[in-house]
N, C-alpha and C positions, 0 to 999 in steps of 0.2 A: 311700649316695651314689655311691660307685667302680662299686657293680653297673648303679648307673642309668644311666653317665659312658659306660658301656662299652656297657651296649645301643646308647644315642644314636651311639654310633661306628659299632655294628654297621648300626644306620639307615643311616645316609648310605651306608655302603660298598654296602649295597643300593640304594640308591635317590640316585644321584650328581643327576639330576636336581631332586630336590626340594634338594640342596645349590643349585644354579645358581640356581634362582628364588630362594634365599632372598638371593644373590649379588645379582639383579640387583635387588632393590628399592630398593638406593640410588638408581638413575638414575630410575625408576618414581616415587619419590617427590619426585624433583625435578622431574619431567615435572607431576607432579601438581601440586605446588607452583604450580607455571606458570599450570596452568587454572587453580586458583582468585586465581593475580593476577588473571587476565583476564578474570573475572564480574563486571557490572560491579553499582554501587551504586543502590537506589530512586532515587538521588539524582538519578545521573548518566543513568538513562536518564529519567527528568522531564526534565532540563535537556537532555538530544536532542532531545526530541521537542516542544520549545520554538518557536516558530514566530517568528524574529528573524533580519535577517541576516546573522550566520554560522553562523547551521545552512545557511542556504539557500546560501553559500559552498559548504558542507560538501557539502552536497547536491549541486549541481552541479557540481562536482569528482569524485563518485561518477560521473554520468555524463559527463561529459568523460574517462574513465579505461575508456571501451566499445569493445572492439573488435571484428569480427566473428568473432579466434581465440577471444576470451573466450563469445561468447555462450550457450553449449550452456549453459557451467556458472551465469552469471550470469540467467540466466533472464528474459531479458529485451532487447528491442532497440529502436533508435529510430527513428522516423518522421518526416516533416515534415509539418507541419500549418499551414497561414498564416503563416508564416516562423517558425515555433515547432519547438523540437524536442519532442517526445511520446513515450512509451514504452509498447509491446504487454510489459506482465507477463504473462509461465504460472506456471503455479504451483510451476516450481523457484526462484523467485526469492527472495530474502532477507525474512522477512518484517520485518524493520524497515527496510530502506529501503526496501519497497512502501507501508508506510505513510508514511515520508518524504515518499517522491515524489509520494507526494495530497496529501499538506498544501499542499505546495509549485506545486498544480495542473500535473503534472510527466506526468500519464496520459492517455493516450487511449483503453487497452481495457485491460482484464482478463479473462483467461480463467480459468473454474471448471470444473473436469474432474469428479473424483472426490469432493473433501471441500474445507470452506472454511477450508482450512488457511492458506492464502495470505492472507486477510483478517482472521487473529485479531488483529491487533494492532486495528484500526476499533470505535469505538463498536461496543455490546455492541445497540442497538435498531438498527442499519446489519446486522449482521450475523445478527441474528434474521428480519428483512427478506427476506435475500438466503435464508437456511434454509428458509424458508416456500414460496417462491416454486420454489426447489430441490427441496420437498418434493411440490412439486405437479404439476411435469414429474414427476420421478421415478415420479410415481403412474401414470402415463398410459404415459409412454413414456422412462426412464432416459436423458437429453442432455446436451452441457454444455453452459454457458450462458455467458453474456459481457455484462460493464460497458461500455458504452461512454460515454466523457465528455465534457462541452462544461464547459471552465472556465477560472479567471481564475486567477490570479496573487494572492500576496499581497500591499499596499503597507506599504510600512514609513514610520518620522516620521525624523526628525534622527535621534534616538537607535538609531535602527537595532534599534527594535521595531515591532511586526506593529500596522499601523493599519485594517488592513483584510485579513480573512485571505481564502484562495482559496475563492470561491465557485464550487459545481457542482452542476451534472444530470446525473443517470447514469440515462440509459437500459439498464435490464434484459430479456434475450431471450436465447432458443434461439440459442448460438451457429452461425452459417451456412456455416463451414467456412471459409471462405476468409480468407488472410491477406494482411494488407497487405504491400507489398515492403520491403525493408528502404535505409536513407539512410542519409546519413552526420550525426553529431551536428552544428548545425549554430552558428552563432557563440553562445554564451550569456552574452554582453554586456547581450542584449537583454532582458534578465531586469530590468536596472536601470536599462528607461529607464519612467519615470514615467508619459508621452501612451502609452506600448504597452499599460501593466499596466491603465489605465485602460478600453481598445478591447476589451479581454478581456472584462472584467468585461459592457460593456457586450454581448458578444455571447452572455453567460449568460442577461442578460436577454432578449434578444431568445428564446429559445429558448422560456424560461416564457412567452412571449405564445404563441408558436404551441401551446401547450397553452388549447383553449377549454371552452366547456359539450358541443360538440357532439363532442370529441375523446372517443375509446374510450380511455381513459388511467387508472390506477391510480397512485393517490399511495402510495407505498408506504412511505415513509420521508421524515422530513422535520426538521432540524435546522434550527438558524440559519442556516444555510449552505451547507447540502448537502441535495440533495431526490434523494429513489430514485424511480425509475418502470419502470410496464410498461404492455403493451397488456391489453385486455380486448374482449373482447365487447361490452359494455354501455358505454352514455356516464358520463362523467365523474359520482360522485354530489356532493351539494352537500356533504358533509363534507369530499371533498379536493377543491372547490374554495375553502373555507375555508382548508386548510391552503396552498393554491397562492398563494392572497393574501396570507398570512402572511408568507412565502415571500419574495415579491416589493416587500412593504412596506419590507423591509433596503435596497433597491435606492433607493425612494424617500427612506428615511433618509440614506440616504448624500447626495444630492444636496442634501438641505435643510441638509447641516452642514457 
């Protein structure tokens, strides 16, 4: 045991370095420590991504908190759009408040460079969608491409739960290079006023009309609430004009209740 006691002495006096690191793993494992407070719970990221409001508080506080120092890192800036403020994401942006800020009808383009990193939090048939369609430029000629969005706002009841979540169209296409100018975030009051969230909504609609039989249009995607599309060659087939009516019938639903 003394002969063992003594090598180990002789270690270190060789090797002073590997004493230091054995040194500093106190602070190493407090640090660590740390991170794993700060993972968050199945729980707790369910009840984010919860659509009621005060996530959408939450939310818009995230961007109320944009400045043009912070941009590069936040990956992401704001626009004004019919007295809305909207946000151009790249794909350095956070990807759970990208996804926040769709729920929240918080977007007006996305850009897709390299890989669809930026979109892994969205439905898993949204983002199969967007692969395919990725997969098919790519083949031709390697581009990036761009979401652009026409949508509504969520409405919430008394209880300050989601009575009507943000409905959207996202048109899909070869991104065109050019960017919109950047604005200043603009009053987000206007988030809770009731007659605005409703004009939204209504302007989602209007969109799905100008989609007809004779429109060269690909339904690409289509949820309760969110419709993907691109252009095609070919006119519109009657299976996504089925799913366009589908689509559209929430719109009707809603008016009749």
């Amino acid at each position: 045991m003394e002969e063992a006691k003594e090598s180990f002495r002789e270690y270190e006096a060789l090797h002073p370095e590997q004493t230091l690191k054995r040194v500093d793993k106190g602070p190493i494992q407090t640090q660590r420590t740390g991170i794993i407070r700060n993972i968050p719970t199945r729980a707790e990221i369910k009840e984010k991504k919860r659509v009621c409001r005060s996530n959408l508080t939450e939310t818009l506080n995230i961007v109320l908190n944009w400045t043009e120092e912070k941009r590069a890192i936040l990956g992401y800036y704001p626009i004004a759009k019919e007295q809305l403020t909207k946000l151009v994401i790249f794909p350095e942006a956070s990807l759970s408040d990208t996804y926040q800020f769709f729920q929240y009808g918080l977007i007006d383009t996305i850009l897709i460079f390299n890989d669809l990193k930026i979109i892994s939090e969205f439905p898993a048939g949204f983002i199969d969608a967007i692969k395919r369609f990725k997969n098919m430029i790519d083949n031709v000629n390697p581009r990036d491409i761009s979401l652009k969005f026409t949508n509504s706002q969520p409405i919430f009841n008394e209880e300050e739960e989601c009575l009507v979540p943000a409905h959207q169209v996202i048109f899909m296409s070869v991104f065109p290079g050019n960017f919109q100018p950047i604005d200043q975030v603009q009053d987000l009051t206007i988030y809770s006023h009731e007659g605005r969230l409703a004009s939204t909504l209504a302007r989602v609609f209007e969109r799905t009309q100008k989609i007809t039989r004779e429109s060269h249009t690909r339904i690409n995607y289509k949820s309760r609430n969110t419709l993907l599309v691109s252009s095609k060659r070919n006119e519109i087939e009657e299976r996504e004009m089925r799913l366009l009516v589908e689509f559209e019938s929430a719109f009707y639903n809603l008016l009749d209740s």
